[in-house]
N, C-alpha and C positions, 0 to 999 in steps of 0.2 A: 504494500500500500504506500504511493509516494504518498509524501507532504500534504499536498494543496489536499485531495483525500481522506489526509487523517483529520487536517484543520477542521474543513465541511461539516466531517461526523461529529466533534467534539461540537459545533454549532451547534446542532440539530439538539443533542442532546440537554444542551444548557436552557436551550429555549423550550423542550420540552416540561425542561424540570418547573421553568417561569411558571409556563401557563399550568403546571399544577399547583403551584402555590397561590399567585395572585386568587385564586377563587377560595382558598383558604382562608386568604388573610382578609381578602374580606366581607364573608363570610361571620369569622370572628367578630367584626366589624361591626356587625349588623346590629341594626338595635332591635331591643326587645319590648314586650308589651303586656306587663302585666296589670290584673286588679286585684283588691285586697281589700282587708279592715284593719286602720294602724292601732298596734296592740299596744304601743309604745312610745314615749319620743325622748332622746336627751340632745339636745343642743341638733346638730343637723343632721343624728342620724333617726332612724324613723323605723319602727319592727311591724312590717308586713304581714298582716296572715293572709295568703291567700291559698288556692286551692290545691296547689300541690307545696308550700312551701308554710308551716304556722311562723317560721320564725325568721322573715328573708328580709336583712338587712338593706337599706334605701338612702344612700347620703345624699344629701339636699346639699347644693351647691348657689355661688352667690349665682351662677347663670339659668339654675333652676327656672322654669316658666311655670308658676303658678299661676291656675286659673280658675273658675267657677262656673259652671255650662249654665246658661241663662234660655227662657224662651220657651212655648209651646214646644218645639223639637230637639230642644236644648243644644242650637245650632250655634248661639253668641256666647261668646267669650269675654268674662270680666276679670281684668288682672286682679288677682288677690295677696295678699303676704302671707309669709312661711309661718306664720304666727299660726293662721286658721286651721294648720293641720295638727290638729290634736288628736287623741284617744278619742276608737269610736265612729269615727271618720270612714266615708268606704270611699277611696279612691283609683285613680287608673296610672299607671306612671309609666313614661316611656325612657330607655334609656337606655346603658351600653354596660356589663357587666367588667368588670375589673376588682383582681386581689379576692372574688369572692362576694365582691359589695354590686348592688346595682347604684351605675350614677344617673339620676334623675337627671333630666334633659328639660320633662315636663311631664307635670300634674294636675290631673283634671278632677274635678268632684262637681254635687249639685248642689244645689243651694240648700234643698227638704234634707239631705243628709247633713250639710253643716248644720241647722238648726236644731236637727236631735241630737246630735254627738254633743254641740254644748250646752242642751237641756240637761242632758245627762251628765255631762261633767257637774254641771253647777247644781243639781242636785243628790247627787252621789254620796258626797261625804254626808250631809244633811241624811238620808234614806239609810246612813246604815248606822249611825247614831241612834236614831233611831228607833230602827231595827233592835238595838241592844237595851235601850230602854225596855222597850217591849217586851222582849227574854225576861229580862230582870223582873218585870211587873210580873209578869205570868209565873216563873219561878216564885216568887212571894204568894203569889193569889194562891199556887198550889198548897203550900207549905198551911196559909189558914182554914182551907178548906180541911185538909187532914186533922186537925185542933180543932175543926167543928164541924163534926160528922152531924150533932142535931139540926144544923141548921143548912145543913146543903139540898135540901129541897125548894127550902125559899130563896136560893140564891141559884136554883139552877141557869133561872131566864140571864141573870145577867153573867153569868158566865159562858154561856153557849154565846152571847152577845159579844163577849170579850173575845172570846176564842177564834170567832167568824173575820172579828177584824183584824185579829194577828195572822189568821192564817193569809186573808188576804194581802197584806202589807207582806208576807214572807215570800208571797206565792210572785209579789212584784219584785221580790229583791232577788231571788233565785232566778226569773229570767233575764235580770240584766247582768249578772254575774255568769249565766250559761254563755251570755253573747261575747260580754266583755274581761273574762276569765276575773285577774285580782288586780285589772289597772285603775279601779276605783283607790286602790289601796294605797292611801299616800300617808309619807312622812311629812307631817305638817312641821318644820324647824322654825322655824319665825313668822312671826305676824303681826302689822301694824296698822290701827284702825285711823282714819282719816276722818275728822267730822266737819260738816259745812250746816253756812247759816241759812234758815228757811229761805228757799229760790237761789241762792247763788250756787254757782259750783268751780271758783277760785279756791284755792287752796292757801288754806290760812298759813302765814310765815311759818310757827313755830313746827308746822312736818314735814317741809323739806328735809331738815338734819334729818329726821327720824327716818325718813327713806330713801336715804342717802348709807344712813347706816346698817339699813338692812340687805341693801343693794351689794356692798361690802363684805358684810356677810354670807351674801350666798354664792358670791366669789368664791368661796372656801370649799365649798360643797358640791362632789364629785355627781352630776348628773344633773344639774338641779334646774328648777323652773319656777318662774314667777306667777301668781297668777292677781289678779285684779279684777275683783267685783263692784260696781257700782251701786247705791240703793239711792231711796226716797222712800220721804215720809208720804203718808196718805192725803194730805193737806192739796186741793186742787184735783186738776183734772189727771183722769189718767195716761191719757197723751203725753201731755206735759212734764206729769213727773218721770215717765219713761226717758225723756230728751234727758232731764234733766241727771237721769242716774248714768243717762251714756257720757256726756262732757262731762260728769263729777270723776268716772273712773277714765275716759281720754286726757284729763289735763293730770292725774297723777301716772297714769303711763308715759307720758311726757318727760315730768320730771326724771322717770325711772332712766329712760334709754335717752336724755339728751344731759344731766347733768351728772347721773348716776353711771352713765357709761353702758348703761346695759346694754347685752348685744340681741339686737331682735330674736335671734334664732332660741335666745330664754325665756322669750315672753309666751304665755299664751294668750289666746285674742282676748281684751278687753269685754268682761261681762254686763250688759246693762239690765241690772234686774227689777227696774221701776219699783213697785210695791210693792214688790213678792219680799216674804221672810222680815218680816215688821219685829223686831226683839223689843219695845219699848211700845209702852201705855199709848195707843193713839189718842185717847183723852185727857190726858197730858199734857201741857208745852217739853217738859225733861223726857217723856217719851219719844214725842215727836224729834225730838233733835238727837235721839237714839239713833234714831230709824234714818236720818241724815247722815249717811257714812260713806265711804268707801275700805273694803276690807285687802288688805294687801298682805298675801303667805309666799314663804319660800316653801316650795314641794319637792321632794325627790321621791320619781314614783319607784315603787317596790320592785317591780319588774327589771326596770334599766337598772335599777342598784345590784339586784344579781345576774347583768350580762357580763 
């Protein structure tokens, strides 16, 4: 075989090997497309369950495209922040796998799924407090019934009465715990209440420091997350005080990520819970300015602490 001969074949061969690889590589390339329900979030990584995967890691990046499918066909897209995707969340993520991790490209949800995911967040801890109250009451109510065997006839009605609503209250807590396993279950490490004067929602001097220092604090803490709830007192319309519980918790989210430093990917979205969850006398004036707060926890959920 002269030369010129040998050269040719070694060509042929080299370019054969090309065209087996370039469809390899990209191939690899290729993005992927999965859906889920986030089990989990610490800073921008995000735990997936979806149908073949419970536990499939999801890094949000700054070029992530977060979005919100709007519209009879849910054809319009609204930009949304990495903040909205919380526990509970069913979304769609498209992206490119690397190290093991899927890198988010872009994340699509609905609007009816963000709305329950933070029903449920913001009533969660509240529902299983609760919940334990309830044990406890019933564990006592047993304990007197047995002490008084003569009189459990006349106390049957209100006991089958007891029991109908614990069972019901349990029967709710047990399906939100089948859907969302134990990410209700937060370490609540700090928390600072915020109070405003009837109609305003300025933040009086004296709690800057205060959420400044807790911002500080949760610096320290391996996983952690901010959460901000907004209220109102009953006082007025209920429109109104809903606006008014959303700019009481936006101007202390504010303070948090513009003088606090906090980095968005800590926060979870800003809760406005108008009226709901009144702790103070509404017939009152000291009641009422109870009920005028915003509540501000550092959480680290139970989950991401044992990934």
């Amino acid at each position: 075989m002269n030369r010129l001969t040998l050269r040719n074949a070694r060509c042929i061969a080299t370019l054969a090997l090309i065209s087996t690889l370039v469809p390899l590589t990209l191939a690899a390339q290729e993005a992927v497309k999965v859906e889920g329900l986030i089990k989990g979030r610490s800073g921008n990584l995000v735990i997936l369950q979806t149908r073949d995967n419970p536990d499939l890691v999801v890094e949000l990046t700054e070029g992530t495209d977060v979005g919100q499918l709007q519209g009879a066909l849910k054809a319009r897209n609204k930009k949304m922040s990495m903040a909205a995707l919380i526990p509970g969340l069913s979304i769609k993520v498209e992206g490119n796998y690397r190290d093991g991790q899927l890198i988010a490209q872009k994340v699509r949800f609905k609007g009816n799924d963000l709305k329950q995911a933070e029903a449920i967040e913001a009533g969660m801890h509240e529902t299983k407090l609760q919940a334990q109250q309830n044990q406890e009451e019933l564990e006592k109510h047993k304990a007197e019934l047995d002490a008084q065997k003569q009189a459990l006839k006349q106390q049957e009605a209100k006991v089958a009465a007891n029991q109908a609503a614990i069972a019901a209250n349990k029967a709710n807590i047990d399906a939100a715990v089948a859907r969302f396993g134990q990410l209700d279950d937060y370490y609540i490490l700090d928390e600072v209440t915020v109070y405003f004067a009837n109609g305003k929602v300025k933040v009086d001097p004296k709690y800057p420091p205060q959420l400044l220092a807790l911002a500080e604090k949760a610096k320290t803490i391996n996983g952690y997350m901010i959460e901000v709830k907004g209220y109102a007192s009953s006082t007025g319309n209920t429109a109104s005080n809903q606006k008014l519980s959303e700019n009481r918790a936006s101007n202390v989210t504010n303070i948090l990520l513009q003088q606090g430093k906090t980095p968005l990917t800590r926060m979870l979205a800003p809760g406005a819970m108008g009226e709901s969850e009144q702790v103070g006398n509404a017939k009152t004036p000291e009641g009422e300015a109870e009920n005028r707060r915003v509540v501000v926890r550092v959480l680290q959920n139970k989950a991401i602490a044992g990934v």
